[in-house]
N, C-alpha and C positions, 0 to 999 in steps of 0.2 A: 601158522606154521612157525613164523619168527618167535613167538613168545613163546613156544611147547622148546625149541630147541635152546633161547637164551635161560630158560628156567631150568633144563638138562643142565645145562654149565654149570648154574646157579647151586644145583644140589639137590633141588626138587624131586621123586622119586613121583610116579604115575601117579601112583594114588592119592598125593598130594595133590598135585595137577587136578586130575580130576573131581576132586573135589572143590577145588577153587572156582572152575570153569561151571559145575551145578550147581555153587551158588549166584556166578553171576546170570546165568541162566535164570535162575528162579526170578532178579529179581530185573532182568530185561520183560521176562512177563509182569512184576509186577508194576513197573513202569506204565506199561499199558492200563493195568487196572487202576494204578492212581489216580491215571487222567482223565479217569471217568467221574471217580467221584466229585458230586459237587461238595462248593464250599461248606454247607452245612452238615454235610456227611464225614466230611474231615473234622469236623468239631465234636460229632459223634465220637469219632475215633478216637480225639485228642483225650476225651471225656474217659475212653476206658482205659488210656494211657497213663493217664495220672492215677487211675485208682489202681493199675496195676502198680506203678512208683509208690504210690505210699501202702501197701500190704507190701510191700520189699525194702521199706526203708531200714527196718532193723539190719536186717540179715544187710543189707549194702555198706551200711555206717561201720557195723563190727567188724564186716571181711575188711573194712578197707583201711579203719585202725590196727585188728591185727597183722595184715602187712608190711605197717611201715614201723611195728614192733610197740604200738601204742596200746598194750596188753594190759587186762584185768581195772585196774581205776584209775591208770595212767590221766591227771587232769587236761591232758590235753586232744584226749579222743573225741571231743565235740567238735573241734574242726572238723573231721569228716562226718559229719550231721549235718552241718551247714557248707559246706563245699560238696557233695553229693547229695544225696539228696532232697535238702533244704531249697536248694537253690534249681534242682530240675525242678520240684515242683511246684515254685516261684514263675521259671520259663513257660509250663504249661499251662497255669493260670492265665499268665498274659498274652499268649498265645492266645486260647481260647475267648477269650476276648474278644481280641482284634478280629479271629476269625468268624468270631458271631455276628458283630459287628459289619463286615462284609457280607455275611449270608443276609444279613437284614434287610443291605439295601444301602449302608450306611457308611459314613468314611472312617476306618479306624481312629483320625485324630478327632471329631466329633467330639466338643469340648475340651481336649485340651487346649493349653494356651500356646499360640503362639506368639513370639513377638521379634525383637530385632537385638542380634549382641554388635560389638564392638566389630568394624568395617564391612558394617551394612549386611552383615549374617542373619540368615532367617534363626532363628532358637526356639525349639521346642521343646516344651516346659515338663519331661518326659516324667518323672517322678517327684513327688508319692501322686498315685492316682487312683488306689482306693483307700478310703478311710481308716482302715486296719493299718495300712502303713504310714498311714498320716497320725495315729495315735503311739503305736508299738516303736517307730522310728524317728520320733520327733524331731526338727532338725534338722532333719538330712534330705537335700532335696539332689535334683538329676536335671541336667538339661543335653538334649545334644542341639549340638549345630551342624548348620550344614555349611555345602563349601561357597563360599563367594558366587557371589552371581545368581543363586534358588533362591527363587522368594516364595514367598510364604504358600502362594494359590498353587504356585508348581511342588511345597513339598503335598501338599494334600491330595495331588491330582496322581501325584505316583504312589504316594503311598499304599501298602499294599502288595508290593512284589508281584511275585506268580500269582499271589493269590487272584488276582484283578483277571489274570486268565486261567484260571484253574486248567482247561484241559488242552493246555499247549504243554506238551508233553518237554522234561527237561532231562528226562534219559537215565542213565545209573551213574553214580557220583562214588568215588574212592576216598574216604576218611581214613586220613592215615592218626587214628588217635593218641593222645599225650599221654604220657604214663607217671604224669605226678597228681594231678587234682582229677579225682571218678567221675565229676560232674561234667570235663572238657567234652571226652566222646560223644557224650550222650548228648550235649546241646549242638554241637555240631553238625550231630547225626540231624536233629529237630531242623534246626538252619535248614540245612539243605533241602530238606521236602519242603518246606512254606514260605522258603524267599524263592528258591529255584526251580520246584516242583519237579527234584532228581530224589528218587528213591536212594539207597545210600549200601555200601559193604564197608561195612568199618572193620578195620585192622585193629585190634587193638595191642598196645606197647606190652612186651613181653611183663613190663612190671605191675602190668592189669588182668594178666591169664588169673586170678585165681575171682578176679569178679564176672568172667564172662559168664558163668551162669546166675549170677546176679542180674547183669542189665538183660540174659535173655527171658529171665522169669518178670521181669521190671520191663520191658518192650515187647511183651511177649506179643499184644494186639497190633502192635508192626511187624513182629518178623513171619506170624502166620498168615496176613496175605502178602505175601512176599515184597514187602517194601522194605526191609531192612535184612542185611544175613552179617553176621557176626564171626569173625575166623582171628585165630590166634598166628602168633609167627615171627621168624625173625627176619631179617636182612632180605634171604632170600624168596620169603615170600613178600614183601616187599618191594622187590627188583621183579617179581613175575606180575604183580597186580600194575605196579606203573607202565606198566608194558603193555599190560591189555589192552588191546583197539575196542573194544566195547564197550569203556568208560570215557563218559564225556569229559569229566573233570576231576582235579583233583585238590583235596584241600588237608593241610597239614597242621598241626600243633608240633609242633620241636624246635630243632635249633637251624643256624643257618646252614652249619654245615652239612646236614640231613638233609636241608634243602639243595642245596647247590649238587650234592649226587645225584639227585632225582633228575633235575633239570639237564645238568650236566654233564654227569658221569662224573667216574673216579678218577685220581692219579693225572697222570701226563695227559693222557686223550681227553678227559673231562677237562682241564686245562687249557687245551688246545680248541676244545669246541667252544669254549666259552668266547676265548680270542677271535675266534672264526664267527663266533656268535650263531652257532647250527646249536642247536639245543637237544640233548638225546629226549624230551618230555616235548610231544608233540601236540597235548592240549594245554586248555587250560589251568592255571593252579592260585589255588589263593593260600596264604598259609598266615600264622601267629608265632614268632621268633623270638620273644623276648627281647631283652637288654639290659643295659646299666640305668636304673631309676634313680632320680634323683630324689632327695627328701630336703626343697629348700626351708631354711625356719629364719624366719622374719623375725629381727632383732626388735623387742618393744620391753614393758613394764612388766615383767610375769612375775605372779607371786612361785613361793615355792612348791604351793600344790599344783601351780599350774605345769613347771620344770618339769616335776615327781608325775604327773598326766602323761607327758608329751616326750617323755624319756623313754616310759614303756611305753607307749606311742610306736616311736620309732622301736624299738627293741621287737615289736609285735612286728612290723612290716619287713625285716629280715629273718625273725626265727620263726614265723610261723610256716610247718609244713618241715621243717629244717633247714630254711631256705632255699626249699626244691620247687621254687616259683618264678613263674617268667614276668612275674610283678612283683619279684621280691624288693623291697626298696636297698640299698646297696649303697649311696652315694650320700652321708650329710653335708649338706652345703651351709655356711657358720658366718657368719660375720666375725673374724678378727675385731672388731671396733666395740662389738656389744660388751658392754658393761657388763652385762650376767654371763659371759660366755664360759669363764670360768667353773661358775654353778652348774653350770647346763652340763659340760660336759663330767661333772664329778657323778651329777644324776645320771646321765645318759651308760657311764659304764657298770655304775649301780645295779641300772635297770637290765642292762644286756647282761652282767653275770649273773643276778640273780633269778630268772627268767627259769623252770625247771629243765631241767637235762631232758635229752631224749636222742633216739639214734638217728645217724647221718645217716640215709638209706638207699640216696638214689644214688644205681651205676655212676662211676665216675668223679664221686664227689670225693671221697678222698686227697685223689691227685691233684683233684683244682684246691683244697684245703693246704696242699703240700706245695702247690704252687704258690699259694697264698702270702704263705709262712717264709718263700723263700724268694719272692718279688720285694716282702718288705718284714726283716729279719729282726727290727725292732716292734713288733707289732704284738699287741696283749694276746696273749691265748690266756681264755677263760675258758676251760673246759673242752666244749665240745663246740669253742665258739671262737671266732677270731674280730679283735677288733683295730681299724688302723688307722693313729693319728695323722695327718700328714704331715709332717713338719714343714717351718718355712720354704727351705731348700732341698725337701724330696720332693722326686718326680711321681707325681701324681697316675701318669699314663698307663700303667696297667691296671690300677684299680677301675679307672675310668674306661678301659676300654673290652674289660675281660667280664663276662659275667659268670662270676664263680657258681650259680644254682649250688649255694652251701653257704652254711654261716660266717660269711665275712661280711661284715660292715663296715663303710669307712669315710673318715671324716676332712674334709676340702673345707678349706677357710678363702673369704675371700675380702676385699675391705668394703668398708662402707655403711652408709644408715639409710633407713629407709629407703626412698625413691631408688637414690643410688645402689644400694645394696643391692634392692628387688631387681633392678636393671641388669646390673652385674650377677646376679646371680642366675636366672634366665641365661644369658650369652651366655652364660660357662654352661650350663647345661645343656643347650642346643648343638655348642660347637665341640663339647669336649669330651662330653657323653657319649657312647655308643647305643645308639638304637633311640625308637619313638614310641614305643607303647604306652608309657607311662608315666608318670610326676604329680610328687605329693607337694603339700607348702601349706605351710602352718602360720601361722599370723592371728595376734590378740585382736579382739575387735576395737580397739582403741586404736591403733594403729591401722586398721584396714583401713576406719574411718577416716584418717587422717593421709590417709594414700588418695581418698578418692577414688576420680577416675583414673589416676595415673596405674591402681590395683588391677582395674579391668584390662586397662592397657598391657598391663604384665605379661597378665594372663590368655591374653592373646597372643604374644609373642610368643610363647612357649606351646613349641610344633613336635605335642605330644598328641597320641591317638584318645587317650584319656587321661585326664587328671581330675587328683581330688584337692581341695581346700580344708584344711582342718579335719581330715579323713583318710581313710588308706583305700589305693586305686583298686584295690579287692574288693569295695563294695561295690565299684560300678561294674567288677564281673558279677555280682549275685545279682547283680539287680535287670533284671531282663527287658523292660523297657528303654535302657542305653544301650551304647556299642559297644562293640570290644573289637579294638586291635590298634594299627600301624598308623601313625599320622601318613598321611595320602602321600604318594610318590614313591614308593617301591616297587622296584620290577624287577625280573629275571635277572638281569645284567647286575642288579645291587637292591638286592633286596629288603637290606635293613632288620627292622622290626616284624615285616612284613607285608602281604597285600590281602587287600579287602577286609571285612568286619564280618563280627558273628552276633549271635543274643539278638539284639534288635528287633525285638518282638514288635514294634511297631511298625516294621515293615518300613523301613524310610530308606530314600536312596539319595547318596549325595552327599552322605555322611562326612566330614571333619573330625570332628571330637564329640567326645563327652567329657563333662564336666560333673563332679559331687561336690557338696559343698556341707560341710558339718559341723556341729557346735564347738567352740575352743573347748568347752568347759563341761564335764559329766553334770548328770544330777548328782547333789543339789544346789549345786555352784552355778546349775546355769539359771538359774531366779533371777532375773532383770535388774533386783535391787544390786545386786554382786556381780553382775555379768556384764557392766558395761556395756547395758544395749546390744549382747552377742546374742545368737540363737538359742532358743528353749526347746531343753529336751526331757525325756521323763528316764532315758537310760543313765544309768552309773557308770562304772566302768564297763563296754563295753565287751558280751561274752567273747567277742575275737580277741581278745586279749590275751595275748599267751599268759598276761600276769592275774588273770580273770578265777580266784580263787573257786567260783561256782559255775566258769565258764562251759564246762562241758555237762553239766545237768541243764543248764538256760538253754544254751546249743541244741539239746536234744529235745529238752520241749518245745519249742521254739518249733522244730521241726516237727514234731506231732502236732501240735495246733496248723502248721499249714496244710496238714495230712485229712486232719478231721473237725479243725477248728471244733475243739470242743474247748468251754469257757472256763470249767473247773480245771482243767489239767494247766490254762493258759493262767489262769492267778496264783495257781502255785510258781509256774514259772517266775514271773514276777516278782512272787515275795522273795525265791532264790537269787533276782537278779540283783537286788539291793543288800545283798549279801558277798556280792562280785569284789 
């Protein structure tokens, strides 16, 4: 009776109501049917999950380009080929997997490696683990770790999640979905049935109403035994589903402030209960909040193709999406001292305006662009793009503590070489930065080498939920045998980046971080003879590249090869990618 009358205030009319209330109804029944299924018959399912995903990939990829205005041959429409669909059906591969694996008898980490990183952390050696990514992704490997004190026999004995109890029933779960990347929802939604074994109502963000009949012809083999219901809505449907006493839990993709109403409430009272510490959100919530990323680059020898690499590099980890990403990278951190810093940053604003235009599209971005502009008033507008030096003696703090989700990028110098540098630049990110999701850091392999171990040390100080090396923290969302989310320590009270992880198709508990690690150097510079001992890959420039001339033809075969892996359509990709 509380939530029929808070929803009346709310604006809700009956028949809204009522329909909200028989879908969770359908799926408090199908909670019970979940529980029944065994693990191998969830593999079945997963099995006609994904073939429903890839007969829906076209029509997902275009709705979700044409929304965000990336119309007709715009080259940058293969981002949502590889950000939806590519990457669910990456998750459900791996997935399927681990869960066969389990019905066999077997431990999903069964051959992988484990071993020990830096203060006695167990490190599972999570990617590449099938062959095809070990050839098409050369280079690029995945670890996660776990947190101090799991060792090794304790990650393998949990591994597994719910799955280990398939029919301990884990109730109905509220996803309250992201409305910038089409792929968020839908892993989410996956998450939660096969870590939790909680059927799922996803909300999705008003700026996704136009794919909801996408993901339900695309999930359709979850939503007809009512494990999954699907409803559109804003605020105040919203404010009636966190209210529901029939969900056990809730898990969110947005911002903090989105978060802190949930929990809190709005204005003076929500305010007040925070202080009081009485929370209006009476279960549990986990959520992903983004922040300010940092992108440190490690001063060494780089030729000029490497600069001209690692320019669009970074140019790609802010404009990609339009910088409507909760891993958009945001922060260059510079060495004052480097010798080449000069070059770097003549390439880097090269890179960033010449980069193609496209529209700014998510709610809100405007004003944080207009806040941008008016935090720091000598700053480059290139278009539909903002870029910000810092000078000696400006104050850095709103850059650092604001994440604009829009094309601002901006650049923090700090002193030092090497060891020192990596040291100092680390601290300035930990303490200066807003939030833990995320950290990129670039470094020649000549110079790693000559770090050491003091590299690994680094990189352990730095209390991100995930980082990449030589890579952007976007591939450890694609990649579904690593984490995704919040370095550990966020709660209610201060939530940060956020709580708990998603993707983790392996099922592991105890999580820290992930880590990617990726070539300095495209094909065909990363030959051994040229590459100073660095990683060998067979990719060029990378089709995420916003500056990825054939990026969105690679992107899209890319994603029909994991669709139907057929080998002719995958060598033409190929020959396109070396055209990038």
């Amino acid at each position: 009776m509380a939530s029929t009358t808070k929803a009346t205030e709310d604006g809700l009319d009956q028949a809204e109501r009522d329909a909200l209330d028989a879908a969770i109804s359908d799926l408090t029944a199908g909670s019970r049917t979940w529980s029944h299924l065994s693990v191998a018959q969830r593999v079945t399912l997963l099995r006609a999950v994904r073939a429903s995903v890839a007969a829906s990939a076209d029509e997902w990829a275009n709705t979700a380009a044409d929304t965000k205005g990336l119309t007709g041959g715009h080259p940058l429409r293969g981002e949502e080929w590889l950000s939806g669909p590519y990457s669910t059906l990456g998750a459900l591969d791996a997935y399927i997997e681990t869960l066969s694996r389990i019905a066999d008898g077997r431990n999903p980490l069964e051959g992988v490696r484990i071993d020990r990183a830096p203060g006695g952390r167990t490190r599972v050696h999570a990617f590449p683990l099938m062959g095809i990514d070990r050839m098409l992704l050369s280079g690029f490997t995945g670890e996660v770790w776990l947190e101090p004190g799991i060792t090794p026999r304790q990650v393998r004995a949990a591994s597994g999640l719910a799955q280990r109890t398939p029919h301990e029933p884990g109730g109905v779960g509220l996803v309250l979905g992201a409305g910038n990347v089409t792929s968020i929802p839908v892993l989410d939604v996956l998450y939660e049935l096969l870590a939790h074994n909680r059927v799922a109502l996803l909300k999705v963000n008003p700026t996704q109403d136009r794919l909801v009949s996408v993901f339900e012809h695309a999930l359709a083999p979850l939503v007809e035994p009512g494990f999954l219901r699907i409803v559109r809505g804003g605020p105040a449907v919203g404010a009636f589903l966190t209210a529901h006493k029939t969900f056990a839990h809730v898990h969110i993709t947005g911002s903090a402030a989105t978060f802190d109403a949930i929990v809190w409430g709005r204005d003076a009272a929500g305010r007040r209960r925070r202080r009081e510490n009485r929370p209006l959100l009476k279960k549990p919530i986990t959520a992903e909040l983004g922040g300010v990323s940092p992108i440190i680059v490690v001063p060494g020898d780089w030729t000029d193709a490497d600069l001209t690499f690692h320019a669009e590099h970074i140019a790609t980890m802010r404009l990609q999406n339009s910088g409507h990403n909760c891993i958009a990278g945001q922060v260059v951190i510079l060495s004052r001292d480097w010798a080449q810093r000069d070059q770097f940053l003549a390439a880097l604003r090269h890179a960033y305006a010449k980069a193609p235009e496209r529209p700014i599209w998510y709610p809100g971005s405007s004003s944080r662009m207009t806040q941008a502009a008016e935090d720091y008033p000598g700053a480059l507008a290139l278009g539909d793009r903002v870029l910000v030096e810092i000078g000696e003696d400006e104050d850095a703090a709103a850059l650092e503590s604001t994440e604009y989700f829009a094309p601002v990028l901006g650049v923090v110098e700090v002193a030092g070489l090497g060891q020192d540098f990596l040291d100092a630049a680390v601290e300035h990110a930990n303490q200066k930065l807003q939030g833990t999701l995320g950290a990129n850091l670039l470094i020649d392999p000549a110079t790693e080498r000559a770090l050491g171990t003091g590299f690994e040390r680094a990189l352990t100080a730095l209390r991100y939920g995930s980082i990449a090396v030589n890579a952007w923290t976007a591939f450890g969302f694609i990649t579904p045998t690593l984490t995704w989310g919040a370095f550990p320590g966020g709660t209610v009270q201060d939530v940060g980046s956020g709580i708990g992880v998603v993707h983790n198709a392996l099922l592991l508990d105890g999580v820290e971080r992930s880590i990617v690690r990726g070539p300095f150097r495209p094909f065909p510079r990363s030959f051994p003879i040229v590459n100073g001992g660095g990683r060998f890959t067979i990719l060029p420039k990378p089709p995420w590249f916003v500056t990825a001339r054939t990026g969105a033809q690679v992107s899209e075969g890319l994603t029909r090869f994991r669709a139907d892996g057929g080998v002719p359509g995958l060598v033409k990709t190929l020959l396109q990618a070396l055209r990038a």
